[in-house]
C-alpha positions as CSV (number, residue, x, y, z in Angstrom):
1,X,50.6,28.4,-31.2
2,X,51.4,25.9,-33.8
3,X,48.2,24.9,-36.6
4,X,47.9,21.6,-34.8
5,X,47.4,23.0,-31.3
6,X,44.9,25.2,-33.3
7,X,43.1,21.9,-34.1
8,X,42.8,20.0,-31.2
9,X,41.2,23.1,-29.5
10,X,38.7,23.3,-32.4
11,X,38.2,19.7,-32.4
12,X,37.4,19.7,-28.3
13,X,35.4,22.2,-28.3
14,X,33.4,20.6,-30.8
15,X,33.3,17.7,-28.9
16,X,32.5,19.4,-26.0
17,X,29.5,21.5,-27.9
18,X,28.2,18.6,-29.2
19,X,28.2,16.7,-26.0
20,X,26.1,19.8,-24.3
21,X,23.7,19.6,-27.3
22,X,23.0,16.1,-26.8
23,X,22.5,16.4,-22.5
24,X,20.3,19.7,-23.1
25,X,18.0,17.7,-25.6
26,X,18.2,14.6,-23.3
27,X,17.3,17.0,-20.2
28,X,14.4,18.3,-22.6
29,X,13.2,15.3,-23.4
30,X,12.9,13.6,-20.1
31,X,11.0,17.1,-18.7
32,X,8.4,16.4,-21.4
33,X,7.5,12.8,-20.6
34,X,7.5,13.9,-17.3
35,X,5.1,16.7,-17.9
36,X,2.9,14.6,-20.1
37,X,3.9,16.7,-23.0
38,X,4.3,13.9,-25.6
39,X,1.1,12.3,-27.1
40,X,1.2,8.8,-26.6
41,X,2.0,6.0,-28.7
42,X,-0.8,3.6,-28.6
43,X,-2.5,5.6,-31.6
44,X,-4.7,7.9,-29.1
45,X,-6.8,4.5,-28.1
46,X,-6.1,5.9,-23.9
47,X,-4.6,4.0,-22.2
48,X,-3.1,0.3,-22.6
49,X,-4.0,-0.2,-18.8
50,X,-7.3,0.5,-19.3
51,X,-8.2,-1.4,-22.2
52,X,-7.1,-4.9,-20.2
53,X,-8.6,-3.4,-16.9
54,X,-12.4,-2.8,-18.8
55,X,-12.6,-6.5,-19.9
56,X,-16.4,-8.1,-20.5
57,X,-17.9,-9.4,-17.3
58,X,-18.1,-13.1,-17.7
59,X,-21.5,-14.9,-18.3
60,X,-21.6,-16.6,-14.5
61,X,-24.3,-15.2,-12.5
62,X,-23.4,-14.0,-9.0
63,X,-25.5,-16.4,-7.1
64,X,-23.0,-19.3,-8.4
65,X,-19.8,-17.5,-7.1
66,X,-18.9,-18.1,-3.5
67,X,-17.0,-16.0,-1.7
68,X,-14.7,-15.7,1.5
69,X,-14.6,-12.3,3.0
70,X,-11.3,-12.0,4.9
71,X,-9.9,-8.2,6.7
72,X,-6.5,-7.3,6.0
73,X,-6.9,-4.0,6.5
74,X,-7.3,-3.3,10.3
75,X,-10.8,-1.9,10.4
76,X,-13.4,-2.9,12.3
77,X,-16.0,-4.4,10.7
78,X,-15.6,-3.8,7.0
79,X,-15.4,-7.3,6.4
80,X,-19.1,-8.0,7.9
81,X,-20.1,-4.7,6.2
82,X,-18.8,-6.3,2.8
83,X,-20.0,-9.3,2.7
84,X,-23.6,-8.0,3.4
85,X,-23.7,-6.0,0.3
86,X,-22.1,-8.5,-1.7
87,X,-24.8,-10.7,-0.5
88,X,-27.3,-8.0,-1.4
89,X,-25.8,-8.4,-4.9
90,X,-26.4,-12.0,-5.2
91,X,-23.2,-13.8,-4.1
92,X,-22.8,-16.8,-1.6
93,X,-20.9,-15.6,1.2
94,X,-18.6,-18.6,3.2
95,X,-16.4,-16.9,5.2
96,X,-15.9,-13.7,7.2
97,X,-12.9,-13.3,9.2
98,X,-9.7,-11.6,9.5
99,X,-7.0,-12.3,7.8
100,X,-4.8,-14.7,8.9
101,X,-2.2,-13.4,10.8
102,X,1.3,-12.9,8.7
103,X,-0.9,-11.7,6.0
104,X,0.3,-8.7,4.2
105,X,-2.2,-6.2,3.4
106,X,-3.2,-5.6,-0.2
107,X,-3.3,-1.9,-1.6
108,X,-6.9,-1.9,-2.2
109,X,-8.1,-5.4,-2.6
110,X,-7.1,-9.1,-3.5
111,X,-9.3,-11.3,-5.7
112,X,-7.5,-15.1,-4.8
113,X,-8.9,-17.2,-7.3
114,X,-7.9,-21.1,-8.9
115,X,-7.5,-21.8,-12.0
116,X,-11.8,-23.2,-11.8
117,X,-12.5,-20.2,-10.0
118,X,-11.2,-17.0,-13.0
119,X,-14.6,-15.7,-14.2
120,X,-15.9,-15.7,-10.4
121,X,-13.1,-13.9,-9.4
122,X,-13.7,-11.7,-13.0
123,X,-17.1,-11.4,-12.2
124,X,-16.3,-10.1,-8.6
125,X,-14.2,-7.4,-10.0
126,X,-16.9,-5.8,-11.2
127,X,-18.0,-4.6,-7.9
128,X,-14.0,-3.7,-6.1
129,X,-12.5,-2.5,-9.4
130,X,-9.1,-1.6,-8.5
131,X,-8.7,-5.0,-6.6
132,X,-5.9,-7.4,-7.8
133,X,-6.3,-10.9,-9.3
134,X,-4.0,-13.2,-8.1
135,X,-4.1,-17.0,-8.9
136,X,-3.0,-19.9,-6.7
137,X,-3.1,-23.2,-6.8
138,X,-7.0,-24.4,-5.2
139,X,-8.9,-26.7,-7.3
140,X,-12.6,-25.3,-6.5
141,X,-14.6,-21.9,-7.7
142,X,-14.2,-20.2,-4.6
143,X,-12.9,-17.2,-4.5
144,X,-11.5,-15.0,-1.5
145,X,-11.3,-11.1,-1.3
146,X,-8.5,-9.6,1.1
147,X,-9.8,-6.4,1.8
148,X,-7.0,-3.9,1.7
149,X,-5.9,-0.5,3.5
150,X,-7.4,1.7,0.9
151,X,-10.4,-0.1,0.2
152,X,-13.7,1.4,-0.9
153,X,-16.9,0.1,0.4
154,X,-19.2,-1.9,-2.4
155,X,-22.4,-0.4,-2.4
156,X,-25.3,-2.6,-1.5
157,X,-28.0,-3.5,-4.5
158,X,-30.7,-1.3,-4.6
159,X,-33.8,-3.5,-3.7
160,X,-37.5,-2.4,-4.3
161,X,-37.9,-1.3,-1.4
162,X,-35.2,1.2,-1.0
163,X,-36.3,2.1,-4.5
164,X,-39.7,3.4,-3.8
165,X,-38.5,4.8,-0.2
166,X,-36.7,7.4,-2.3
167,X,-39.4,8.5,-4.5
């Protein structure tokens, strides 16, 4: 076998060493950000998500938010069950109904809101936390919520009654 024969089998099987090196750490790499190994890169504040999720609840008081109540979800009743205990929490309930029909139902919830009708929809947040904002074009503050497939209940205000019942 002749010295340059020698070489190009050196030579590609460096190559070929090389290229297993880099696919192994690759492999590696993606296991550990799959695992969660790696610490993340925000600086250890948690989670970017988070921080826009846990914004201040906006200064408008709940008895000036009005809200429609509208069942995307198939189950009976939640939407009459919902708007009683946002009631209970001060809001002014419009509309209860299903949703209109060709609606596509939300994961948890959908906060509709105009552009005049953000910090009620904000403010409504506060009680369906994993519900979506989504703007569109209406020119008044109301709001609607489309109550979605894996909605959780909002817990009606504790009222002085219920209060000293428990005690």
């Amino acid at each position: 076998m002749s010295t340059a024969a020698r070489r190009r089998r050196r030579r590609a099987a460096l190559v070929l060493t090389a290229l297993v090196t880099v696919l192994a750490a690759v492999g590696l790499y993606a296991l550990a950000y799959f695992q969660g190994w790696l610490p993340d890169d925000d600086g250890g504040t948690g989670d970017s998500d988070q921080v826009t999720a846990t914004t201040a609840a906006p200064s408008l008081q709940p008895e000036e938010v009005t809200v429609n109540i509208y069942n995307a979800s198939g189950a009976v009743g939640i939407a009459g069950r919902t708007s009683e205990a946002l009631a209970s929490h001060g809001f002014e309930i419009d509309a209860v109904d299903n949703a209109p029909q060709g609606t596509e139902a939300p994961q948890v919830a959908e906060i509709r809101h105009g552009p005049e009708g953000e910090d009620a929809a904000k403010l409504l947040s506060t009680l369906v936390p994993d519900a979506v904002l989504v703007a569109d074009t209406r020119e008044d503050a109301e709001v609607d919520l489309y109550i979605g497939t894996d909605f959780v209940e909002v817990e009606p205000a504790e009222t002085d009654e219920s209060a000293t019942e428990t005690e």
